[in-house]
N, C-alpha and C positions, 0 to 999 in steps of 0.2 A: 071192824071196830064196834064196841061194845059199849054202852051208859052203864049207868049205876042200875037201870031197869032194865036192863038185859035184852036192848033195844038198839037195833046195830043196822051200820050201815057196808053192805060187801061193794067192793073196790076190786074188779080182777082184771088181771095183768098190768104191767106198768102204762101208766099211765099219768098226764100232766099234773105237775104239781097241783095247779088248783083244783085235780079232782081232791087230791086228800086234806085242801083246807078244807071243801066246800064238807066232803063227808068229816073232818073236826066237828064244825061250826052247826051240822044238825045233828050231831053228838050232843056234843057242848052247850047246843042254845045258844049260842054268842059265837062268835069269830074269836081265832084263838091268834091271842095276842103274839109276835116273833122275839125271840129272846133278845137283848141287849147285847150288839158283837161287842167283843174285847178288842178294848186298846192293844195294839202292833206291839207295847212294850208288854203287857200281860201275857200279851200268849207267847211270844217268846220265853219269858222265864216260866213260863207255866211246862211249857213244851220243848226247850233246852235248845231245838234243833228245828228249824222251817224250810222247805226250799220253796222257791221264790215262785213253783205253781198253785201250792196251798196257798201264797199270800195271795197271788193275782188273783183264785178262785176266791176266795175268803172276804176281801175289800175290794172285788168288781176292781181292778186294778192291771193296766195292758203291759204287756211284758216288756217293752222297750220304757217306760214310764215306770218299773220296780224298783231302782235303783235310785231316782227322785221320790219316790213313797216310804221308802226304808229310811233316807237320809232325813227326810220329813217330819218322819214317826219317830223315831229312834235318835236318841243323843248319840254321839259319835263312839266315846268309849264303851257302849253299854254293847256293844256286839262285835261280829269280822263275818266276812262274807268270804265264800270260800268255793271253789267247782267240781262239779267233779261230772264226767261225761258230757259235757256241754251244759249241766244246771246248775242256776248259783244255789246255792245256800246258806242261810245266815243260821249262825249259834250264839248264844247269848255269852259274854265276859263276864258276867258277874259270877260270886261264888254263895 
């Protein structure tokens, strides 16, 4: 990772996430702020199609408890949940 002064921090091989806030943040000068998650109803109609392990990943959310998060998040008519292989999946109803 590289500044505007051509001043960088090398990171090899993988490695825990906080090494690459910490190399942001002596980038940056400052800690670099996390973006804002999207509302369960945005990224659905953003993303037409979810199965229920991007949502669990997504909103820290346990797979026996997806089904009270969805019904939660989500007005009734605005989706359908659906399997396939043993995963749900939900698609959004609106047009």
């Amino acid at each position: 990772m590289v500044n505007e002064e051509n001043k960088g921090v090398k990171i090899v091989g993988g490695r825990p996430f906080e090494y690459y806030v910490d190399g942001l943040t002596q980038i940056l000068g400052e800690k670099p702020a996390p973006k804002q998650q999207p509302a369960l109803s945005a990224l659905l109609e953003e993303e037409k199609l979810l199965f229920s392990k991007e949502i669990e990943v997504m909103y820290d959310v346990e797979q026996s408890d997806i089904n009270a998060f969805v019904k939660r998040e989500l007005s009734p008519n605005s989706y359908t949940v659906k399997e396939i292989l043993g995963e749900l999946y939900f698609t959004t109803t609106t047009k």
